[in-house]
C-alpha positions in Angstrom: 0.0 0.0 0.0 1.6 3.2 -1.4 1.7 6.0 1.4 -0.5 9.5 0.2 -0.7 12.2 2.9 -3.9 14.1 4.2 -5.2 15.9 2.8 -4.0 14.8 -0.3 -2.2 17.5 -1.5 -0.3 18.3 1.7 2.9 18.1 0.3 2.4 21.3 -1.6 1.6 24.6 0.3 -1.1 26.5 -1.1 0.6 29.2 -3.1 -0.7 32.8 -3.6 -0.6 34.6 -7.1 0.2 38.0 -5.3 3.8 39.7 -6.3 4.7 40.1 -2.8 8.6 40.8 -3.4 7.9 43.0 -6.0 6.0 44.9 -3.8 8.1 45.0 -1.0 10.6 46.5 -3.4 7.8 49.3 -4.8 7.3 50.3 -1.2 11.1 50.5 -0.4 11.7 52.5 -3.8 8.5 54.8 -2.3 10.2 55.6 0.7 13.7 56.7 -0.7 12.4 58.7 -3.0 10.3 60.4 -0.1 13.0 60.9 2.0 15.4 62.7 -0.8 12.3 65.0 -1.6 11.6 65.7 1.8 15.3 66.6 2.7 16.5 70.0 2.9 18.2 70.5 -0.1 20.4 73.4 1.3 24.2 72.7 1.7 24.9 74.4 4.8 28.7 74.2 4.7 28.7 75.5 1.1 26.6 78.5 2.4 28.5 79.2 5.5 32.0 78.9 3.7 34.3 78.2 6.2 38.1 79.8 5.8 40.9 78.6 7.6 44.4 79.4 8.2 43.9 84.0 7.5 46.0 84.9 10.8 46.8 88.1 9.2 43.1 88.8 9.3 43.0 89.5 13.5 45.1 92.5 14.5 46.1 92.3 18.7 47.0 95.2 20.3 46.6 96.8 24.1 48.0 93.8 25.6 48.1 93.2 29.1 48.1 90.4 31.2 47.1 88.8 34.8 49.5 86.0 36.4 48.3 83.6 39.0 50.2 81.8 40.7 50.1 78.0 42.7 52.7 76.1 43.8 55.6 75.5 41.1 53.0 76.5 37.9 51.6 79.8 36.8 48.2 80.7 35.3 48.6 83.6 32.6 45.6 85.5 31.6 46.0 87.6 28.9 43.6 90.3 27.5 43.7 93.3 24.8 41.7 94.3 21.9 41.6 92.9 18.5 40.8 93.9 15.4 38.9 91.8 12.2 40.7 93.6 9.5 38.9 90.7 7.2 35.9 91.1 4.8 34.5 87.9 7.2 33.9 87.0 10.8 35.5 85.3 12.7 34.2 82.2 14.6 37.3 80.8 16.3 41.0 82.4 16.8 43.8 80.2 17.8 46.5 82.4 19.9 49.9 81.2 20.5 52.2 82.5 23.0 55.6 82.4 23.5 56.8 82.2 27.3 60.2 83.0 28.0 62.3 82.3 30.7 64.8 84.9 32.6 67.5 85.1 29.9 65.3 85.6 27.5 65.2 82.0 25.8 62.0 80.3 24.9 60.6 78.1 28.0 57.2 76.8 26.6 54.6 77.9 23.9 51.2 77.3 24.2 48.8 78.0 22.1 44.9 78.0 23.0 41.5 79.9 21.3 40.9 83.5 21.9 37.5 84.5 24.3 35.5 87.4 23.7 35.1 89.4 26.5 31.8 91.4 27.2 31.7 94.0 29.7 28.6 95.3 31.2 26.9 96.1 34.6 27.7 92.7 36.2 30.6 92.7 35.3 33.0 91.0 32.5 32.3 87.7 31.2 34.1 86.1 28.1 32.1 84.1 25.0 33.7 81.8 22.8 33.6 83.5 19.3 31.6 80.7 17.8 28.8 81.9 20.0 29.9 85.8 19.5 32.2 86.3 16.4 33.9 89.4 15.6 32.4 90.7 12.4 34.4 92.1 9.8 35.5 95.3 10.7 34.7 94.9 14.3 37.1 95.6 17.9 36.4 94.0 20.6 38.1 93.0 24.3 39.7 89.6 24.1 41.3 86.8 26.6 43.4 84.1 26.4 44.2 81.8 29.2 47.4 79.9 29.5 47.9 77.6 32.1 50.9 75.6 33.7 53.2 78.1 33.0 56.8 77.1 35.0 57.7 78.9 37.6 60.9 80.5 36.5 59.4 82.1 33.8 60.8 86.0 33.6 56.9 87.3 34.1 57.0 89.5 31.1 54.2 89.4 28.4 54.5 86.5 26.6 55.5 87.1 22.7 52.0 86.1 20.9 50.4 85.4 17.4 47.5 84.8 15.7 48.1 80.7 14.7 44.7 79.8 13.1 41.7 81.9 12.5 38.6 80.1 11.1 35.8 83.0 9.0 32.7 82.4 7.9 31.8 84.4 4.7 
């Protein structure tokens, strides 16, 4: 007696006439194409041009400076005015200074981003320049802060220059 299963045609799975892949695939194209329409088609790096490497843009000048002291290390602040002699602002300023020790030689450079400082009422406070840049054309009060500065330096402002300025056009 020959086996059959039951019902008898168990063996094949009813099959369905519907393009499901092809479908799945429809939907999928659907959806990319939604998303790229959808998407702001605005470049915003291309529009806010960034500029690197113009140091000769910033102008420093009126430069005076406030040493703390702990221990064997020093903390410099330094503050003046500067001057965006650029046609852009500028949203970051990277200052380097040049601590020397009493003869006169190099004893460590440091170089760190310039602050804005804002004077009112309350008193001073500093802003990064991304959050306040200096707009072409502008002075304004800066600081720098230098820290760990040895001991036997010859407490003399340190000899500084404008490293890296990054403008936004």
């Amino acid at each position: 007696m020959e086996h059959r299963p039951y019902p008898p045609n168990a063996a094949k799975p009813p099959q369905s006439k519907f393009p499901w892949p092809l479908l799945a695939l429809a939907i999928a194209v659907l959806l990319l194409v939604a998303t790229l329409w959808l998407s702001p088609s605005v470049n915003r790096a291309a529009s806010n041009k960034v500029i690197k490497n113009n140091p000769d843009q910033l102008e420093l000048f009126s430069i005076r400076m406030s040493p703390q002291e702990a221990n064997t290390q020093a903390n410099v602040d330094v503050y003046g005015e500067v001057s965006n002699t650029g046609p852009q602002s500028v949203s970051n300023a990277i200052i380097s200074a040049v601590f020397k020790d009493k003869d006169g030689h190099p004893l460590v450079t440091q170089q760190k981003p310039m602050q804005r400082m804002e004077s009112s009422n309350a008193g001073a406070k500093s802003e990064d320049l991304s959050t306040s840049p200096l707009k072409a054309g502008e002075t304004a009060e800066f600081r720098v802060s230098y820290t760990d500065i040895p001991q036997n330096w010859n407490h003399q402002t340190p000899q500084l220059s404008v490293q890296q300025v990054t403008a936004r056009k």
